[in-house]
FIKOLZA-1660 file (N, C-alpha, C; in steps of 0.1 Angstrom, whole numbers, plus 5000, padded with zeros to 4 digits):
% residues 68
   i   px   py   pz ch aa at
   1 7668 4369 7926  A  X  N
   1 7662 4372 7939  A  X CA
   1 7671 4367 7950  A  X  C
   2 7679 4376 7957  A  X  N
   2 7681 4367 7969  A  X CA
   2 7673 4361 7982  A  X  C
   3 7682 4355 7989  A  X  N
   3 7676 4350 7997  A  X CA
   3 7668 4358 8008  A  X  C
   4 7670 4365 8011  A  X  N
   4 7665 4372 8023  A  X CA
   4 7651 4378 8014  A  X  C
   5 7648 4377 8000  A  X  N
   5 7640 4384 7992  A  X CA
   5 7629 4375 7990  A  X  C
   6 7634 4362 7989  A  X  N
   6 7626 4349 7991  A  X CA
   6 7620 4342 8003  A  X  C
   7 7629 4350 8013  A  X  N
   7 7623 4345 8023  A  X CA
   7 7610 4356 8033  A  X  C
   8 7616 4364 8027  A  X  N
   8 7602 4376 8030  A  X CA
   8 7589 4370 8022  A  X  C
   9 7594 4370 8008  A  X  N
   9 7581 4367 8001  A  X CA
   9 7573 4351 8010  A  X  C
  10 7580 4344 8012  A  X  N
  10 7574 4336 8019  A  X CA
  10 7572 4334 8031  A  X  C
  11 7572 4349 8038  A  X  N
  11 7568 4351 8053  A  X CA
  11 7553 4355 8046  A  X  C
  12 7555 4367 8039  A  X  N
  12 7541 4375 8031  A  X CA
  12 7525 4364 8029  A  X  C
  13 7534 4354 8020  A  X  N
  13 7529 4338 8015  A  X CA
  13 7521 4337 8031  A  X  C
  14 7524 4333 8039  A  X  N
  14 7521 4327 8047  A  X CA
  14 7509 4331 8054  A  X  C
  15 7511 4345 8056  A  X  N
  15 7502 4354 8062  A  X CA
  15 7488 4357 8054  A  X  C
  16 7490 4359 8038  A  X  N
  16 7478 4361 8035  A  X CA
  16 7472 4346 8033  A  X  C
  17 7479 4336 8031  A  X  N
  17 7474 4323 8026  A  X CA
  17 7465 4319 8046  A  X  C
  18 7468 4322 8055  A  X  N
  18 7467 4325 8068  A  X CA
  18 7449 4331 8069  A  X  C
  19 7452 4347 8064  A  X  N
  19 7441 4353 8062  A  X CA
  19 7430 4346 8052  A  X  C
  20 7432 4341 8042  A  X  N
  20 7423 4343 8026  A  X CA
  20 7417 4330 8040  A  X  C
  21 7422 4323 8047  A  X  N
  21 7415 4308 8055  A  X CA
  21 7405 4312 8062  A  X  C
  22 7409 4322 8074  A  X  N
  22 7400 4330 8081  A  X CA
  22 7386 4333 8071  A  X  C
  23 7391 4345 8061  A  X  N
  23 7377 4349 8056  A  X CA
  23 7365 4339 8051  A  X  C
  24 7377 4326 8047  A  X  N
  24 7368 4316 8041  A  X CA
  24 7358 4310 8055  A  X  C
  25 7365 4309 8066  A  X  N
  25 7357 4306 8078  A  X CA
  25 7346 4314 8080  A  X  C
  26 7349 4329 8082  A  X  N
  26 7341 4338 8086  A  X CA
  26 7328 4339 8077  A  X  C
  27 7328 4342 8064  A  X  N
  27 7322 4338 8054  A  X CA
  27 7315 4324 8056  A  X  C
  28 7316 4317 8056  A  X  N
  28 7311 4303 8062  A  X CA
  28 7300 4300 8070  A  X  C
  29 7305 4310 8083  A  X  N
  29 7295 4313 8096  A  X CA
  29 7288 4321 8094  A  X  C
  30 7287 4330 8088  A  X  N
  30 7278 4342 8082  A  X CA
  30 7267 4336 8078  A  X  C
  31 7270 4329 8066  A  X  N
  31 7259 4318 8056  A  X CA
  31 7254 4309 8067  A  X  C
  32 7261 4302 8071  A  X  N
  32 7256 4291 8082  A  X CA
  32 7243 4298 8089  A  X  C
  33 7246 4309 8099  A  X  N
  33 7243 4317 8107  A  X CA
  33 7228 4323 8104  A  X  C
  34 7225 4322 8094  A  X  N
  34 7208 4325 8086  A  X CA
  34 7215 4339 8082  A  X  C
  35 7202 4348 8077  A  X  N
  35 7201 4360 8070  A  X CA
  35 7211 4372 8075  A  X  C
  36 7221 4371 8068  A  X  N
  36 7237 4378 8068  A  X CA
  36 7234 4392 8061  A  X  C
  37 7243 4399 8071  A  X  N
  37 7239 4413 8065  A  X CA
  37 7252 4409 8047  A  X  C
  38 7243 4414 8041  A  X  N
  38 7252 4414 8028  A  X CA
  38 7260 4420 8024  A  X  C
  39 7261 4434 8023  A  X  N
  39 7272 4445 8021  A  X CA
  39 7284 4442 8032  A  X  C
  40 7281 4432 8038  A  X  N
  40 7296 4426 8049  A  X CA
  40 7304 4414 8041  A  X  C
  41 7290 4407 8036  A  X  N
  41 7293 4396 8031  A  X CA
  41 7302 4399 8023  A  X  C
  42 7294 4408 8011  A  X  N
  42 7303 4412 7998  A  X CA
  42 7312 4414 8001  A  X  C
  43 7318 4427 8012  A  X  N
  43 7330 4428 8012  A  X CA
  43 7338 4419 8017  A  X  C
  44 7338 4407 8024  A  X  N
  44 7348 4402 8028  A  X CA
  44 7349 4390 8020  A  X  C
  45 7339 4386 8008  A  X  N
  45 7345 4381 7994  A  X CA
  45 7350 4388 7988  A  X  C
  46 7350 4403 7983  A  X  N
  46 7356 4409 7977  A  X CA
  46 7374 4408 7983  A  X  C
  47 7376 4410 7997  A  X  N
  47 7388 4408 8001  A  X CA
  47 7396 4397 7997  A  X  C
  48 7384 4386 8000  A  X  N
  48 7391 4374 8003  A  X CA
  48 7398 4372 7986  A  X  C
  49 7389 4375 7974  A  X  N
  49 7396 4372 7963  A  X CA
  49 7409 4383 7957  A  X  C
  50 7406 4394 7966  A  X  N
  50 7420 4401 7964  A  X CA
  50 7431 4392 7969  A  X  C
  51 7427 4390 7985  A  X  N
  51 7438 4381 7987  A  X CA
  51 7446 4369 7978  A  X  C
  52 7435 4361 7972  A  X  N
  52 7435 4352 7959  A  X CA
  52 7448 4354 7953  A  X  C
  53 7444 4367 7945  A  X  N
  53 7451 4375 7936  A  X CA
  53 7469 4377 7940  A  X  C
  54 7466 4385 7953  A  X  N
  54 7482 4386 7961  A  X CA
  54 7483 4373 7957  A  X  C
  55 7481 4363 7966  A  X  N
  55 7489 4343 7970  A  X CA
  55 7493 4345 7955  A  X  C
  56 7486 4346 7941  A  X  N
  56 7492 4341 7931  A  X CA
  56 7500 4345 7924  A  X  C
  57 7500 4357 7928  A  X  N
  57 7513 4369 7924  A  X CA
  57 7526 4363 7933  A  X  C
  58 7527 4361 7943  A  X  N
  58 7539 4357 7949  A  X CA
  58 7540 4347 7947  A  X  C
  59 7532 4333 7944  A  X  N
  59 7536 4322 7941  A  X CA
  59 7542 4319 7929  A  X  C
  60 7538 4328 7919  A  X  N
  60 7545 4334 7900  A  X CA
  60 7560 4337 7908  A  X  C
  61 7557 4346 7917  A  X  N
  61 7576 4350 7919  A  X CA
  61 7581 4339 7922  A  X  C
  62 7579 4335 7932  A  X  N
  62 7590 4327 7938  A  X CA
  62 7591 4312 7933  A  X  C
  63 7582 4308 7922  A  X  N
  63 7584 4297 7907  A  X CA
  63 7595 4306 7898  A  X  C
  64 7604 4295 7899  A  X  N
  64 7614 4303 7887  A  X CA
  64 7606 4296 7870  A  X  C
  65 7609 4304 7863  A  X  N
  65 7606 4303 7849  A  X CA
  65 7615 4291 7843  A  X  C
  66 7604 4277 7838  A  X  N
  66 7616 4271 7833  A  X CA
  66 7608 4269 7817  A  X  C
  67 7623 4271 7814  A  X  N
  67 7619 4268 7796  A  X CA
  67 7620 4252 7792  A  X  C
  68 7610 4251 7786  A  X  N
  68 7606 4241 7779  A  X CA
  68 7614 4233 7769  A  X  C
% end
């Protein structure tokens, strides 16, 4: 990977690790907030764990594999 390839990925990193924070906030206030429309809720747990997904896929890349 070069560098410029590493460093995108950890522009990427930043942004959804950025985001997944937000939904956890918003998500938050919703609950807080009393009786939450739900089909909003769901979706923006469904997001938020895609996001999950993305952060750990890029944090696999940009860990180099070390052998044991």
């Amino acid at each position: 990977m070069t560098e410029a390839e590493e460093q995108a990925l950890r522009t990427k990193l930043a942004e959804l690790v950025e985001e997944h924070r937000d939904l956890d906030a918003a998500i938050a206030t919703m609950i807080e907030s009393g009786p939450a429309d739900q089909l909003r809720l769901t979706r923006l747990k469904k997001r938020k764990l895609q996001l999950k997904d993305q952060i750990a896929q890029i944090e696999d890349a940009l860990l180099p594999d070390i052998i044991a």
